[in-house]
MARKOL-934922 format. One line per 8 residues: number of its first residue (from 1); for each residue z, y negated, x of C-alpha. Coordinates in steps of 0.02 Angstrom, whole numbers, plus 32768, in hexadecimal, padded with zeros to 4 digits. Layout:
NUM	Z,Y,X; ...
***
This chain:
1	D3FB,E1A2,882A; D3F2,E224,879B; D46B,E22A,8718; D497,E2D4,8706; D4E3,E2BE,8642; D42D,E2AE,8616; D404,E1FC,85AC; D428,E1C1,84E8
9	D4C7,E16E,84AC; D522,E10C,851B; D5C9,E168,8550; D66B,E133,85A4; D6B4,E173,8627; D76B,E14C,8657; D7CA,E172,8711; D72F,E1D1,873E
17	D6C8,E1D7,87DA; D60F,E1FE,8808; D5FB,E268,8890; D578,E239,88F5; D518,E296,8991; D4E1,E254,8A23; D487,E2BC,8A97; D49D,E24B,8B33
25	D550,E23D,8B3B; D598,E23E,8BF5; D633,E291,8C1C; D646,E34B,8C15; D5AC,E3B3,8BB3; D5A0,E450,8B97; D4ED,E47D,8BB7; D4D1,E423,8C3E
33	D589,E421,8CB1; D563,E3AE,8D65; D53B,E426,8DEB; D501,E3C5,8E88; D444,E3F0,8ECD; D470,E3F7,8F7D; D4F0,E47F,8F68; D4CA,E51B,8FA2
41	D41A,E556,8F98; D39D,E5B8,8F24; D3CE,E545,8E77; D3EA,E49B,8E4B; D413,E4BD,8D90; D4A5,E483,8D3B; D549,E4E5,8CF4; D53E,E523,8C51
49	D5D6,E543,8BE4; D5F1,E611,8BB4; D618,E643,8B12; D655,E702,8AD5; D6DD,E732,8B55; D72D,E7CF,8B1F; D7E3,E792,8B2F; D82D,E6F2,8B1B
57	D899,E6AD,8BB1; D880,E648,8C51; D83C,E6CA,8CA4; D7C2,E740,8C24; D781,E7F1,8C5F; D6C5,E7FF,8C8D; D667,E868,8CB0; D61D,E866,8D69
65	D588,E8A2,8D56; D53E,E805,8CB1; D4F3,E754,8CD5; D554,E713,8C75; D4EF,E662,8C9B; D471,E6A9,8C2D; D4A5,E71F,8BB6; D55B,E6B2,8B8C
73	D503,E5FE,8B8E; D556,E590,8B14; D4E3,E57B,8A5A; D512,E4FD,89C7; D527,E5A5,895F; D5D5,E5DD,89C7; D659,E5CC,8942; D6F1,E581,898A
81	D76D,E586,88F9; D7F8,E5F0,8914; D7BF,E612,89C9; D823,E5D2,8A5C; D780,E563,8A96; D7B0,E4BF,8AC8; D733,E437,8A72; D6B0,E3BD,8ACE
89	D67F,E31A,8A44; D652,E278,8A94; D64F,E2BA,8B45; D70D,E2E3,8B40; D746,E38B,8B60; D7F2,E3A7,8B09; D868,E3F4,8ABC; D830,E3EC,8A15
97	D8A8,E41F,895F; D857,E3A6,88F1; D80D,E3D5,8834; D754,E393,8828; D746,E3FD,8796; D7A5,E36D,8723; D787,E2A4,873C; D6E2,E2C0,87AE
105	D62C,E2B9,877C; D5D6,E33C,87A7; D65A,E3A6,8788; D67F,E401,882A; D70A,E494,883F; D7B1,E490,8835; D800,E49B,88E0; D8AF,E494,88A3
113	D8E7,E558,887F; D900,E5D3,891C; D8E9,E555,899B; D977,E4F7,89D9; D981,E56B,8A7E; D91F,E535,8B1A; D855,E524,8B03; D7D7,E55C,8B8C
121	D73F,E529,8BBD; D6DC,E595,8C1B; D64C,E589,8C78; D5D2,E5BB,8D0E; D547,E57D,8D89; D4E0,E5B8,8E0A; D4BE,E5CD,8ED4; D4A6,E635,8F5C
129	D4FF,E5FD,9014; D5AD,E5D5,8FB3; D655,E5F6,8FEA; D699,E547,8FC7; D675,E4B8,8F43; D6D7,E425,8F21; D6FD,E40A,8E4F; D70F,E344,8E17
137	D786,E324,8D84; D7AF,E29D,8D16; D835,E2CC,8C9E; D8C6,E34C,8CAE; D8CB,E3FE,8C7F; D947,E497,8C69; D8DA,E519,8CEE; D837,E523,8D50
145	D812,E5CF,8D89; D764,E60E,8DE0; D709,E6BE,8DED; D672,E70C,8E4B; D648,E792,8DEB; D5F5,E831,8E5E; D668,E803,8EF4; D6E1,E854,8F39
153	D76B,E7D4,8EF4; D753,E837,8E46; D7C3,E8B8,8E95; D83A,E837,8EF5; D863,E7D9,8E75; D8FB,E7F8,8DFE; D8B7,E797,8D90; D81E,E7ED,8D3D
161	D7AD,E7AE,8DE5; D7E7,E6FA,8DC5; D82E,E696,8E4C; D8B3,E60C,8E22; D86F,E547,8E65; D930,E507,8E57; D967,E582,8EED; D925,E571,8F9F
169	D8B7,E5F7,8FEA; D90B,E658,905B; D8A2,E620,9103; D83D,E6AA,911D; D7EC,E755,90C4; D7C8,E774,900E; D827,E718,8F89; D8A3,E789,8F38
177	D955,E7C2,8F20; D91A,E882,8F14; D929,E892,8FD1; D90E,E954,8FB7; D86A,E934,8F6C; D83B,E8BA,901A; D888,E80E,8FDB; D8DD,E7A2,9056
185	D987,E79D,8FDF; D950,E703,8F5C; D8E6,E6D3,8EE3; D8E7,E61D,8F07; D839,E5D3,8F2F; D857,E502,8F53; D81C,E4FE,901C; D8C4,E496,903E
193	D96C,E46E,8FD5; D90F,E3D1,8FB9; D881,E429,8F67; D90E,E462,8ED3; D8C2,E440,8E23; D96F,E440,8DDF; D9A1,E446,8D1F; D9CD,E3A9,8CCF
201	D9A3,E331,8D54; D949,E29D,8D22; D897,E29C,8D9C; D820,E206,8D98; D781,E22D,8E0B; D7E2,E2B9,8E72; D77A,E337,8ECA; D7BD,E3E5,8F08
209	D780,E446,8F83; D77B,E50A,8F43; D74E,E5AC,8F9F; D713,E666,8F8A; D768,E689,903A; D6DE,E6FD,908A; D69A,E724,8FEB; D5F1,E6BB,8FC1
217	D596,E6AD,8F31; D517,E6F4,8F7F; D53C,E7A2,8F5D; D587,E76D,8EA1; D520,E7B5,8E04; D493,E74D,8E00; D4DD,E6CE,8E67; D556,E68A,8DE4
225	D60A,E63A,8E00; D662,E644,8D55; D6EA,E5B7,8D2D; D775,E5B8,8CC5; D7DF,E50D,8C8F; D87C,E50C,8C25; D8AE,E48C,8B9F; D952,E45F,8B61
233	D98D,E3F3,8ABD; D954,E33C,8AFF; D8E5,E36F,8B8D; D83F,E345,8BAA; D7A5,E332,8C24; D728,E295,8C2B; D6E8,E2C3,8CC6; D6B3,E37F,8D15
241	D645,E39B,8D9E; D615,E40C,8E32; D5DD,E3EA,8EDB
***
């Protein structure tokens, strides 16, 4: 342990806390997100959580053509103040308006102005031979939306090339309510009804089935599958993991 306020005279410090780090915290992490080994083919690395989205909703533009598992990855240098990023400490994901930037040692940011709407975190992983994965959650959330970036559900989709894991996939075709463009007339992706990720409900251990229809990732830019979860005041995540 280092004390960062250097050493000398003795000083007191009243209704503060030390902030302390510990790399080998389970729950959810952002560099290295649970993505099973025997899924799919081609990788076995983990998720990584993205960083730099151009807008700021549940379902962000991208651009089809980036790896965004590289060139987004998640650094300690991302500034999340004012941003709608929802906070990991202590291997919770949540919701996070607190102040660190008064009463905490380090002093960290203050989380407290601009953010009281719903926090995202977003992330993405790796294979080839994918149309389906099943998503484990601890926790509750506000949204969970998924993307293949490169496929042809960027055009189905009305929803910026996301598809929506709290409505069921229509049973056949490419995901999307843009049935001009070739979608089958929705943008949900759970397999079954049972396979919802729905808002506010309170999931201990639950695992969803989700689906790119007969879209694969494959034929996605660089093989990626880009993930987007939505936080509300009081929600959170302990547990997050792909399979």
């Amino acid at each position: 342990m280092e004390n960062v306020n250097g050493t000398g005279t003795t000083l007191q410090y009243a209704n503060t806390k030390v902030a302390v780090y510990n790399g080998n915290s389970s729950g959810v992490r952002e560099d290295a997100i649970p993505v099973s080994d025997s899924l799919g083919a081609t990788y076995d690395t983990d998720g990584k959580r993205l960083s730099n989205f151009s807008s700021t909703n549940a379902t962000p533009t991208f651009a089809n053509n980036v790896d965004y598992y590289v060139s987004n990855a998640w650094t300690g240098a991302v500034t999340v103040a004012g941003t709608d990023e929802a906070i990991q400490r202590y291997g919770t994901l949540a919701h996070n308006v607190t102040d660190y930037s008064s009463g905490y040692l380090p002093a960290g940011p203050d989380l407290n102005t601009g953010r009281s709407g719903v926090q995202y975190f977003r992330f993405a992983f790796k294979r080839t031979n994918v149309a389906n994965f099943n998503v484990t959650l601890t926790g509750n959330v506000a949204s969970f939306h998924i993307a293949a970036p490169g496929t042809s559900i960027d055009d189905t989709s009305d929803s910026n090339g996301w598809i929506d894991a709290s409505a069921t996939y229509a049973g056949a075709g490419t995901p999307g309510a843009n049935t001009t463009a070739g979608g089958n007339g929705s943008d949900g992706c759970a397999f079954t009804s049972g396979d919802r990720i729905q808002a506010s409900t309170n999931y201990s251990n639950d695992s969803f089935q989700l689906t790119l229809g007969d879209q694969n990732a494959s034929t996605s830019t660089n093989n990626q599958i880009l993930v987007s979860v939505g936080l509300s005041s009081g929600q959170s995540l302990t547990k997050l993991e792909i399979s």
